[in-house]
LOLO-214442 format. One record per residue (C-alpha): x, y, z negated; residue number from 1. Coordinates in steps of 0.05 Angstrom, whole numbers. Layout:
! LOLO-214442
ATOM,X,Y,Z,NUM
...
//
This chain:
! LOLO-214442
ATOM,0,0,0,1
ATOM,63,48,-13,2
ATOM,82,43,55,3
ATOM,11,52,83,4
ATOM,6,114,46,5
ATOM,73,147,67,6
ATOM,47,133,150,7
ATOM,-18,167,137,8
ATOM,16,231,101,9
ATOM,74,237,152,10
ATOM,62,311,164,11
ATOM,96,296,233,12
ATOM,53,255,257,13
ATOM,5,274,316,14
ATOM,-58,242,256,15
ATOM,-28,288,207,16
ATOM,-28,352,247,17
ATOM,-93,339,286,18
ATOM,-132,329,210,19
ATOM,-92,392,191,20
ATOM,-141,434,245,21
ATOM,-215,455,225,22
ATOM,-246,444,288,23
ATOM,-292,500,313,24
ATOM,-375,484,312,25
ATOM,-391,452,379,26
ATOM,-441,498,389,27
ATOM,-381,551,397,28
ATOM,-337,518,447,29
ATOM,-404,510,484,30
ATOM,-406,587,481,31
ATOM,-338,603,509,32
ATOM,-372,573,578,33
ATOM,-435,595,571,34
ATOM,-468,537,555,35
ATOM,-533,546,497,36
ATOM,-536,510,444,37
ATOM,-598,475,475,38
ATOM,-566,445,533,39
ATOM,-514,405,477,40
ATOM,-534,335,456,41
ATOM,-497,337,384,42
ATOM,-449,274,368,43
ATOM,-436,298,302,44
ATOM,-409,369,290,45
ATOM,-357,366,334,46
ATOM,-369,334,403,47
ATOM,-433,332,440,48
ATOM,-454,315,514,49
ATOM,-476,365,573,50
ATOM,-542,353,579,51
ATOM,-558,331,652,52
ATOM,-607,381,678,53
ATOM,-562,440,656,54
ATOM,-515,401,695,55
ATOM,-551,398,751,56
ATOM,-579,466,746,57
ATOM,-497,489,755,58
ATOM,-508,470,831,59
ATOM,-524,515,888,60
ATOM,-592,480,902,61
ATOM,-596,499,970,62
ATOM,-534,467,989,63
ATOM,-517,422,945,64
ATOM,-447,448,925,65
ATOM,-417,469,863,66
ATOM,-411,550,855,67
ATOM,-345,561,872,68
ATOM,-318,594,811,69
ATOM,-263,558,785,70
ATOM,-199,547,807,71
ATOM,-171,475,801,72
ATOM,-107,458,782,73
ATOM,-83,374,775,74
ATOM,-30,352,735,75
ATOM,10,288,747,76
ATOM,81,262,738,77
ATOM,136,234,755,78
ATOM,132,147,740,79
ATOM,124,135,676,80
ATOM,188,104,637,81
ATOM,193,84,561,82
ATOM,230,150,545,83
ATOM,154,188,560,84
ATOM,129,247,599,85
ATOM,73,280,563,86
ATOM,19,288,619,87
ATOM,-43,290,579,88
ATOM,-3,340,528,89
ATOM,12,388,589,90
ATOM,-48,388,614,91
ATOM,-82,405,548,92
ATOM,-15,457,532,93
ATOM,-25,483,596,94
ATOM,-97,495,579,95
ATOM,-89,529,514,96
ATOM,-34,569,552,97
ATOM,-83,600,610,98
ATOM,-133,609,549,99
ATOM,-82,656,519,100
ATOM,-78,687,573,101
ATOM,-147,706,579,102
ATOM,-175,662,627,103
ATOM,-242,627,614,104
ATOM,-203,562,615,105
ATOM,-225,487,614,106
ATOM,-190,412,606,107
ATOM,-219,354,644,108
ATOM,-184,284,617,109
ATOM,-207,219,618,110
ATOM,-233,174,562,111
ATOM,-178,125,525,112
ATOM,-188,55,529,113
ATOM,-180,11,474,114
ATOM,-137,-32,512,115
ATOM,-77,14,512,116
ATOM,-98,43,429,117
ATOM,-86,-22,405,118
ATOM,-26,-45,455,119
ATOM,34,-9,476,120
ATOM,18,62,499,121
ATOM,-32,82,449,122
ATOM,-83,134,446,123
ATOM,-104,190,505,124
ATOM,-116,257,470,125
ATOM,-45,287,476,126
ATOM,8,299,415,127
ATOM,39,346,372,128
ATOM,-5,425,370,129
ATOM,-27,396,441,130
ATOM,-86,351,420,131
ATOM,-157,352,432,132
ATOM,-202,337,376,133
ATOM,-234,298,341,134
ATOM,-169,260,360,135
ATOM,-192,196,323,136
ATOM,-264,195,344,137
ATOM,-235,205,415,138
ATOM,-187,148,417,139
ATOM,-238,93,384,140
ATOM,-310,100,398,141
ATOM,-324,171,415,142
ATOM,-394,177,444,143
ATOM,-400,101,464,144
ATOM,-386,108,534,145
ATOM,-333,50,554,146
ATOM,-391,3,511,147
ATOM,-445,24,552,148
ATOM,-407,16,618,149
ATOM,-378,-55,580,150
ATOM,-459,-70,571,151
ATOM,-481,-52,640,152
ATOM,-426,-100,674,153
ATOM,-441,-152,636,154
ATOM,-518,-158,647,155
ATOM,-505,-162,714,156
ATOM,-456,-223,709,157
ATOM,-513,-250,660,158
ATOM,-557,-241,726,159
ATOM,-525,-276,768,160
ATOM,-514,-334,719,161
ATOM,-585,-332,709,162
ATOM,-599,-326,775,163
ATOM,-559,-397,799,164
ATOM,-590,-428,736,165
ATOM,-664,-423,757,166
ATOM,-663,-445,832,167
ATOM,-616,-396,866,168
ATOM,-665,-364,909,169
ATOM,-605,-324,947,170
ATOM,-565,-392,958,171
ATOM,-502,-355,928,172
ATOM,-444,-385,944,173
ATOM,-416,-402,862,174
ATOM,-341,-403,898,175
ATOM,-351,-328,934,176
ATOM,-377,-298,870,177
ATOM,-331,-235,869,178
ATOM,-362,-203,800,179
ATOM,-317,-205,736,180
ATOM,-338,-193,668,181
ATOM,-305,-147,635,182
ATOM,-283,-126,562,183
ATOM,-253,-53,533,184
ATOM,-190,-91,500,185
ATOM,-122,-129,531,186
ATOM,-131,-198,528,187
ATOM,-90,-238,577,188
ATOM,-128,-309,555,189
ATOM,-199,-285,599,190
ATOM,-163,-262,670,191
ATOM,-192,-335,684,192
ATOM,-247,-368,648,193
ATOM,-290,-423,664,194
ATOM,-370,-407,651,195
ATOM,-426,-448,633,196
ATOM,-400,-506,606,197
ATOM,-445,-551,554,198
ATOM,-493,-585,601,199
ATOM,-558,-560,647,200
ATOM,-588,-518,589,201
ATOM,-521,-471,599,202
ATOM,-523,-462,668,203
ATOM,-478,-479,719,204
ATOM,-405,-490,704,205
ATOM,-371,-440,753,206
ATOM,-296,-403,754,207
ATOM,-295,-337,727,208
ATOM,-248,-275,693,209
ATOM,-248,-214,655,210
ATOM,-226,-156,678,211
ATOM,-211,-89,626,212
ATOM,-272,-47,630,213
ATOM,-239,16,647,214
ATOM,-220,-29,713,215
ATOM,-280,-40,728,216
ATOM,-335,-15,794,217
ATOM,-383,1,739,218
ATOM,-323,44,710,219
ATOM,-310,78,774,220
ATOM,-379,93,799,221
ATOM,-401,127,740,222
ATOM,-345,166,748,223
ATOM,-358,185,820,224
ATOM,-433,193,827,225
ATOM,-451,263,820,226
ATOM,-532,256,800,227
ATOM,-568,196,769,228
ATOM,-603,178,838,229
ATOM,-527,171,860,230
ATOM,-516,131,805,231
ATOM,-570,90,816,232
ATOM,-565,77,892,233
ATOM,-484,60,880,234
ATOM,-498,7,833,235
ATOM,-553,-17,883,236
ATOM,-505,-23,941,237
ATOM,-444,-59,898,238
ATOM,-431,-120,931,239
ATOM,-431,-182,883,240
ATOM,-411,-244,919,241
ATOM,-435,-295,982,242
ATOM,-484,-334,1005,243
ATOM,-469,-404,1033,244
ATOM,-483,-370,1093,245
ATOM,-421,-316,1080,246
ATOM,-466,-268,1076,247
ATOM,-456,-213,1020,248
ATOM,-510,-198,966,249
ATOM,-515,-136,928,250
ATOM,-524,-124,868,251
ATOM,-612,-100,877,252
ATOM,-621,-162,899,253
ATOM,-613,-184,836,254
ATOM,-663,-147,802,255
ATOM,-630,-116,748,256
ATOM,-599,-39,776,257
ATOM,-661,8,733,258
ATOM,-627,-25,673,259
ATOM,-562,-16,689,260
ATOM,-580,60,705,261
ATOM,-617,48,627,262
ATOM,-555,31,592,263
ATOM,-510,89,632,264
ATOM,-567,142,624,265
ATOM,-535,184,560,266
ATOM,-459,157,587,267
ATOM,-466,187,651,268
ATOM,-470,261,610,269
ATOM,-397,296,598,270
ATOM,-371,297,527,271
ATOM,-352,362,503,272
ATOM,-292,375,462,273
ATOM,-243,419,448,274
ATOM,-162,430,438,275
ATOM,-130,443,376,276
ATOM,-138,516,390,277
ATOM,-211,513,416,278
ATOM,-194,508,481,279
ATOM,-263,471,525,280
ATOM,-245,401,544,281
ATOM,-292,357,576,282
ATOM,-269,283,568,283
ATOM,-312,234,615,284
ATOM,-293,175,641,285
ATOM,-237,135,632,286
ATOM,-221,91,693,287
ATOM,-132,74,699,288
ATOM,-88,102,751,289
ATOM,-54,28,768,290
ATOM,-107,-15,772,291
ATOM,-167,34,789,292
ATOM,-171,112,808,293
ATOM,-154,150,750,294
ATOM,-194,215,749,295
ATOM,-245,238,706,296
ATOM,-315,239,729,297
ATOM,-340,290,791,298
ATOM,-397,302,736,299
ATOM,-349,335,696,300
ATOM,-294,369,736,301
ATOM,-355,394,771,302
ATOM,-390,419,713,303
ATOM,-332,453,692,304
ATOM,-317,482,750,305
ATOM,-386,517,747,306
ATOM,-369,542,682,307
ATOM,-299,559,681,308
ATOM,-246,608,714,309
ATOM,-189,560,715,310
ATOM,-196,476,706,311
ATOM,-143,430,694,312
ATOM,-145,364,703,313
ATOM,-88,312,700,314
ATOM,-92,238,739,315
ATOM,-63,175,714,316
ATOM,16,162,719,317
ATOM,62,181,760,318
ATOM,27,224,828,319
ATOM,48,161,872,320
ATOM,-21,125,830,321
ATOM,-71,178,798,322
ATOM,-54,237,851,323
ATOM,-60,199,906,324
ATOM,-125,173,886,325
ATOM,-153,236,870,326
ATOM,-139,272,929,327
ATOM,-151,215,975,328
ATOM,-219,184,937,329
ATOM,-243,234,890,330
ATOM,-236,303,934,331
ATOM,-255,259,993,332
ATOM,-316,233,961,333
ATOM,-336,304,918,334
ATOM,-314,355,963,335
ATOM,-262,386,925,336
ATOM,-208,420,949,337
ATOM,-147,424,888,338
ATOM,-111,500,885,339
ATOM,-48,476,859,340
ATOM,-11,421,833,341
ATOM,40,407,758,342
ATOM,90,354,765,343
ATOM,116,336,690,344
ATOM,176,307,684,345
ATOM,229,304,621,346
ATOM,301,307,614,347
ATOM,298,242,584,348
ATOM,255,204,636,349
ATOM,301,235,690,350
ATOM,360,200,656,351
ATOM,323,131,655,352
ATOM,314,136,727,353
ATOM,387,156,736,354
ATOM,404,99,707,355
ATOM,420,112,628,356
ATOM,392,67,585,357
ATOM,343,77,531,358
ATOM,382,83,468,359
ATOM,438,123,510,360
ATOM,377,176,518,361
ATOM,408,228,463,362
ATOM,475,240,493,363
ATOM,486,295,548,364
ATOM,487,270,616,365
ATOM,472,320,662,366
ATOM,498,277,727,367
ATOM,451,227,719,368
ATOM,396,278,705,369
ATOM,417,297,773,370
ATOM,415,224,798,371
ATOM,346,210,765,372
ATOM,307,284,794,373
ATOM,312,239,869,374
ATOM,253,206,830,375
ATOM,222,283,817,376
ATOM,241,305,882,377
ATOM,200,249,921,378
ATOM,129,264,889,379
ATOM,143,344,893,380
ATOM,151,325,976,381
ATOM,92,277,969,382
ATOM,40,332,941,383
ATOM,63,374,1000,384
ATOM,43,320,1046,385
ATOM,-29,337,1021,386
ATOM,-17,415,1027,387
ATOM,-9,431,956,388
ATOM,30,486,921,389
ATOM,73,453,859,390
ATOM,105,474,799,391
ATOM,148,432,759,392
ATOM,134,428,678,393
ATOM,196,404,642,394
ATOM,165,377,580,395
ATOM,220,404,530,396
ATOM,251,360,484,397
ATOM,289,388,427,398
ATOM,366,345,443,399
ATOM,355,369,506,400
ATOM,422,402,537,401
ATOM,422,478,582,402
ATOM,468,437,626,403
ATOM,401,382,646,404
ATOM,355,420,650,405
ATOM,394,473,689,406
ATOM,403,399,739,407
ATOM,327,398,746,408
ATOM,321,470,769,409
ATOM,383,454,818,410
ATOM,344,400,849,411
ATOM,281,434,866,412
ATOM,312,501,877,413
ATOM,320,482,954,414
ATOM,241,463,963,415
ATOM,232,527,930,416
ATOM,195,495,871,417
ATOM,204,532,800,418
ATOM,209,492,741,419
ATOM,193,515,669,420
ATOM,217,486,602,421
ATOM,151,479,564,422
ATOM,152,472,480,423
ATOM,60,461,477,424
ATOM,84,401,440,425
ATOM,114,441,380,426
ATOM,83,503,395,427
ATOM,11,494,433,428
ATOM,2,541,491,429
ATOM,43,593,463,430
ATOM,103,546,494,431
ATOM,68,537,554,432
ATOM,58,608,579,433
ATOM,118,615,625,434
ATOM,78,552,670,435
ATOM,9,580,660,436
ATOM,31,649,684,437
ATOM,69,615,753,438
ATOM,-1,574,757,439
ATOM,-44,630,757,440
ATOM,-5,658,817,441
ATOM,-3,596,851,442
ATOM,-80,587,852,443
ATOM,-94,663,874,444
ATOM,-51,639,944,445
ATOM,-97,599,996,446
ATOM,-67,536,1017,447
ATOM,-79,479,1071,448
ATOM,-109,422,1024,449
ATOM,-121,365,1066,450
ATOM,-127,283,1057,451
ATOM,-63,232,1075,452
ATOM,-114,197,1122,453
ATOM,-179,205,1166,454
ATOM,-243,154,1155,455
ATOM,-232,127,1215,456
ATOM,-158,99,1207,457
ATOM,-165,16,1204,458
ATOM,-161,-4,1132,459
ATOM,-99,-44,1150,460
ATOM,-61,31,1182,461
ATOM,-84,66,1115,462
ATOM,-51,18,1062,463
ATOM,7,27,1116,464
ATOM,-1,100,1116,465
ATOM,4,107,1040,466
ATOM,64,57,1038,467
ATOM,101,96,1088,468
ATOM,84,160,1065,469
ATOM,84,162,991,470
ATOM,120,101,978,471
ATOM,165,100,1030,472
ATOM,165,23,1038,473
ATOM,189,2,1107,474
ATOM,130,-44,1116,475
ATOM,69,-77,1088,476
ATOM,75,-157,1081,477
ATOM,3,-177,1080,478
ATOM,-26,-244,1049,479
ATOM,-58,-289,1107,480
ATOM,-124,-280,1061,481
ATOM,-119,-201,1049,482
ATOM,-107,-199,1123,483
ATOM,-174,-231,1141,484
ATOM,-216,-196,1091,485
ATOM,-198,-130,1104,486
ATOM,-217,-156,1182,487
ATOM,-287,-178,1146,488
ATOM,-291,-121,1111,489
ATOM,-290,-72,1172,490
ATOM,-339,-124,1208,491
ATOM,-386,-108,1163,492
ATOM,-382,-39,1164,493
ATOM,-341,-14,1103,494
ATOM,-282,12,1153,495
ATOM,-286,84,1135,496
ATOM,-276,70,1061,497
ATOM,-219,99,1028,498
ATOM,-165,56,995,499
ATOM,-150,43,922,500
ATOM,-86,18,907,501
ATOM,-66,-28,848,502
ATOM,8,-22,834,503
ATOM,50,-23,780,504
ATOM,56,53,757,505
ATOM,135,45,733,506
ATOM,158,51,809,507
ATOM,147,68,879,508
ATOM,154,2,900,509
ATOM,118,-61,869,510
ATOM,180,-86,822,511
ATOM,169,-53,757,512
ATOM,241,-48,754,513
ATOM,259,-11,815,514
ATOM,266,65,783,515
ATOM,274,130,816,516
ATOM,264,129,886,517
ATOM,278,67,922,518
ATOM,279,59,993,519
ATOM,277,5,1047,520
ATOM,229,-43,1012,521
ATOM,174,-85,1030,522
ATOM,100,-78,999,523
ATOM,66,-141,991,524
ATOM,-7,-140,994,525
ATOM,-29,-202,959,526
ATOM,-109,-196,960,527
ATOM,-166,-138,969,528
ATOM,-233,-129,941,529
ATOM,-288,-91,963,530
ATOM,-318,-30,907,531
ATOM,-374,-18,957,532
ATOM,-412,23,906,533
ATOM,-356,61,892,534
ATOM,-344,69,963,535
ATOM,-260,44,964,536
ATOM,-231,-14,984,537
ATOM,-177,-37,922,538
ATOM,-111,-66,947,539
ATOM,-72,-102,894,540
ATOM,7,-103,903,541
ATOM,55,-142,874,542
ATOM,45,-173,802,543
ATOM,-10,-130,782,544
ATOM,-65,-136,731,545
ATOM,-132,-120,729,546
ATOM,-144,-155,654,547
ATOM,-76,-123,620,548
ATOM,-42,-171,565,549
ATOM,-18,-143,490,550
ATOM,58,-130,478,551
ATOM,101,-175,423,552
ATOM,86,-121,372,553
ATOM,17,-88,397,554
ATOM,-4,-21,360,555
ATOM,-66,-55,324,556
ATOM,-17,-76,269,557
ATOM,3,-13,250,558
ATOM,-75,19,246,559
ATOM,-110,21,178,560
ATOM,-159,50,145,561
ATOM,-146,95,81,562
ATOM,-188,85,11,563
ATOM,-212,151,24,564
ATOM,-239,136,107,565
ATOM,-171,170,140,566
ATOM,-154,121,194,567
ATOM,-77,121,201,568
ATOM,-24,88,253,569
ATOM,-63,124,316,570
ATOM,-20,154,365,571
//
C-alpha cells in the first residue's frame, strides 16, 4: 500500500497535475462557442454531448455544407518510436496556444481505447499542463461510446448466428462470412475463435475472430456519417458475408440496422470537453491510424468548424497512416479541405531513427539527429504532395542540446519549412505560442489542397499510388487471393472506393524495424476487405493486426484504485 500511495501523489505525474485543475462548468466551455446550455446533454459536471439538432442546425440547409468559418489545421508526426512524440499534447498545446492568442479556438481528438490504457501506450488525452479533462473519465469509460459501438457489432454477429441457426433463409455461405466480433481490450487469444459449439441448441459451429472495436466498420462509420439517416443507410449497405451463390448480403437483410441506429443514437453526439486551460475540445470517435482511419468523427470536426475560428485536429501516428487517411478518406468523403498542416517530431525520436539506441537517448548527438530528420524530411515532402502548407513542432525536451535541434532547423531550412521548439508540456500554450503564431499565418494563405488519387484509379493503381508516393516502396507484391478480390470487388461496383491501409505505424515500409526512411522495398499486400458502409476498401500489409495482443508487462498492473476513489497508474 506504501508504494501505491507514493504513485498516486507523484506531483509529476500527468494524474497528479490533471486532478490539480478545477475544471470549468460545462455549461461555460459550451459558451466560449456559442453553444446554450440547452443544446448540452450533461455527463456529469464536466463533459456533456452536442445535442444533434443544434448540430444539424450548424449546416447551411440549403446546401448542405458546413458555414465556412473555421480554419482547419491537422497535426501528425513523424513514425512513432519508443522514445515518443507528443501528438495528442501538441495538438491540445497548440490549442491552448491560438486560445491565448485570442482566437475562438477548438481541439478535435479521438476517443482512447481501452486496448492501448491497459497495454503499452496508455491513455489519449495528452500529458503534462497539455491535458484535456476529465483525464480519467476520458481514458476509461467517458460517455460510453466505444460500448455502444462494442454493442451494435455484436448484435449483428448475433444475427447472423441466429440467422444460420433457424433455416438460413439467405443460404449464407458459413465459410464467406466476413463479419468479426469485436471487443474494446487487446486480447491476442480471440483473433480466431470457433462459434457455436455444444450441439444444435447452440447453433452452428462456424470459424470466427475478434477484432478491437476501435477497428472495427461500426467504428468507422459512425465516425464518417454526417446525419443519423447517413448513419442509418451506412450500416444498411455494410456487406456481411456470401451466399453459396457468391453473392454478398448486407447487413438489412438481416433485419437488425433500426437497432443498431438504437444503440448508436446518443454515441453518434460529440462529447464536449475541455483542456486544462478551458480550451473547447470535442473528443468523438476513436477509430486507430494502423489498422483503421484514424480521425475523429466528420460530426465533430464539422460541428466545430461551425463554431470555431481555428480547429485543430491531430490523426493517428506518423502522417504516412492517420494523414493519409484523412486527407484521402475523410476530406474525400466530408468535403473538407485542411488549411495547414503540424508535423511533430522530437530530438529524441530523431535520434532513434538515426540509429542511437534507446538508453543512449540522453547523450548529445547531433549527427545522428541529422541522420534521423531523413525520416522528418520524407512526411514534410509527403504533405506537400497533397498541397499543404507545414510547420514543424519540435516537442522540446528538457536534455535536449542547441546543437540538435539547431540539426532539425538545418534539415528543413531548404524546403523552407520553420520549425519551433515547443515547452505546452511544462508550460501549456504559453510554450506553444511561437507555433500558434506561424499557424495563424499559414492558414490566412490559400493553398492547392487536393487528394493523392482520383475515384476512378483501379483499386490495385491506388494501393500502388500510395506505396510509391508516400511510402516510397518500389513495388506492391500482391497475395494471389488479395489480387482476385480486389478484381471482385470492382466487379461489383465498389471501384471508386478509397483505400484504407493497415500497416505497421513504426515505419514506412511493413518491417516494424525498418526506421527513418527506407527505400527500395517491396510492400506485400497479404489480404483486403471490403468497409462498404464506410465506403474504403482496407488493405492489410505485412504482419498487421486487427485484434492487438498485451505486452510482457501491460499497463493494467500498475492501475489502482485509491481508498478515497482517486484512480492512479493512468498515463
Amino acid at each position: 500500500m506504501h508504494q501505491r500511495t507514493a504513485i498516486a501523489l507523484d506531483p509529476a505525474s500527468d494524474a497528479a497535475i490533471a486532478a490539480g485543475v478545477t475544471p470549468l462548468p460545462i455549461e461555460a466551455v459550451g459558451e466560449k462557442l456559442g453553444i446554450p446550455a440547452s443544446a448540452l446533454y450533461r455527463y456529469g459536471p464536466h463533459k456533456a454531448k452536442l445535442a444533434l439538432d443544434f448540430a444539424a442546425g450548424l449546416a447551411d440547409t440549403d446546401h448542405g455544407e458546413v458555414r465556412p468559418r473555421g480554419r482547419l489545421v491537422l497535426v501528425t508526426a513523424i513514425n512513432p518510436t519508443p522514445a515518443g512524440e507528443g501528438k495528442t499534447t501538441t495538438t491540445i498545446g497548440l490549442g491552448d496556444a491560438l486560445s491565448r492568442l485570442g482566437a475562438r479556438a477548438a481541439v478535435c481528438l479521438r476517443e482512447p481505447s481501452l486496448g492501448p490504457v491497459f497495454g503499452a501506450k496508455g491513455g489519449a488525452t495528452g500529458g503534462g499542463r497539455a491535458q484535456i479533462i476529465p483525464m480519467q473519465d476520458i481514458n476509461l469509460h467517458f460517455t460510453g461510446d466505444l460500448h455502444a459501438i462494442t454493442a451494435a457489432n455484436n448484435l449483428l454477429s448475433a444475427l447472423i448466428d441466429n440467422h444460420i441457426h433457424w433455416g438460413n433463409a439467405l443460404d449464407l455461405d458459413a465459410r464467406r462470412i466476413s463479419w468479426r466480433r469485436v471487443m474494446d481490450l487487446n486480447d491476442r487469444a480471440l483473433r480466431a475463435v470457433t462459434v457455436g459449439l455444444g450441439g444444435p441448441a447452440n447453433g452452428f459451429p462456424r470459424e470466427d475472430g475478434f477484432d478491437i472495436t476501435v477497428a472495427s466498420e461500426v467504428m468507422a462509420i459512425l465516425c464518417l456519417a454526417d446525419s443519423l439517416a447517413d448513419l442509418e443507410a451506412r450500416l444498411a449497405r455494410m456487406v456481411i458475408g456470401q451466399t453459396r451463390g457468391r453473392r454478398m448480403v448486407r447487413a438489412h437483410e438481416l433485419g437488425g440496422v433500426g437497432a443498431m441506429v438504437a444503440l448508436l443514437r446518443d454515441a453518434f453526439q460529440p462529447n464536449l470537453v475541455q483542456t486544462m486551460e478551458g480550451t473547447p475540445a470535442f473528443v468523438h470517435g476513436g477509430p486507430f491510424a494502423n489498422i483503421a482511419h484514424g480521425c475523429n468523427s466528420v460530426m465533430a470536426t464539422r460541428s466545430a468548424l461551425a463554431l470555431a475560428d481555428v480547429v485543430v485536429t491531430e490523426a493517428g501516428f506518423g502522417a504516412d497512416l492517420g494523414a493519409e487517411k484523412f486527407l484521402d478518406i475523410k476530406c474525400r468523403q466530408a468535403g473538407l479541405a485542411p488549411d495547414a498542416a503540424v508535423v511533430v517530431a522530437t530530438v529524441r525520436a530523431l535520434k532513434m531513427h538515426g540509429g542511437v539506441p534507446l538508453k543512449a537517448l540522453g547523450t548529445p548527438d547531433p549527427e545522428a539527429v541529422a541522420r534521423g530528420c531523413a525520416n522528418l524530411r520524407r512526411h514534410v515532402e509527403n504533405l506537400g504532395k497533397f498541397g499543404l502548407p507545414v510547420v514543424v513542432a519540435l516537442n522540446h525536451f528538457t536534455g535536449d542540446a542547441p546543437a540538435e535541434m539547431e540539426a532539425v532547423r538545418a534539415a528543413m531550412a531548404d524546403l523552407g519549412v520553420g520549425v519551433h521548439a515547443c515547452a505546452h508540456w511544462a508550460r501549456g500554450g504559453e510554450g506553444a505560442l511561437a507555433l500558434a503564431r506561424e499557424v495563424m499565418a499559414l492558414v490566412e494563405r490559400p493553398n492547392g489542397f487536393h487528394v493523392l488519387y482520383p475515384d476512378d484509379m483501379p483499386l490495385a493503381a491506388k494501393i500502388e499510388t500510395i506505396a510509391r508516393e508516400i511510402y516510397r516502396a518500389d513495388r506492391v507484391d500482391f497475395s494471389t487471393a488479395a489480387a482476385a478480390r480486389l478484381k471482385e470487388f470492382e466487379a461489383e461496383g465498389f471501384g471508386r472506393l478509397p483505400v484504407c491501409m493497415a500497416k505497421t505505424q513504426y515505419s514506412f515500409s511493413a518491417d516494424p524495424a525498418a526506421r527513418n526512411a527506407p527505400t527500395g522495398h517491396a510492400l506485400p499486400v497479404r489480404e483486403v476487405r471490403l468497409s462498404a458502409g464506410a465506403g474504403f476498401v482496407v488493405a492489410l500489409a505485412g504482419d498487421i493486426m486487427t485484434m492487438p495482443g498485451l505486452p510482457s508487462a501491460p499497463a493494467a498492473a500498475d492501475i489502482f484504485v485509491m481508498p478515497d476513489g482517486f484512480i492512479a497508474g493512468l498515463s
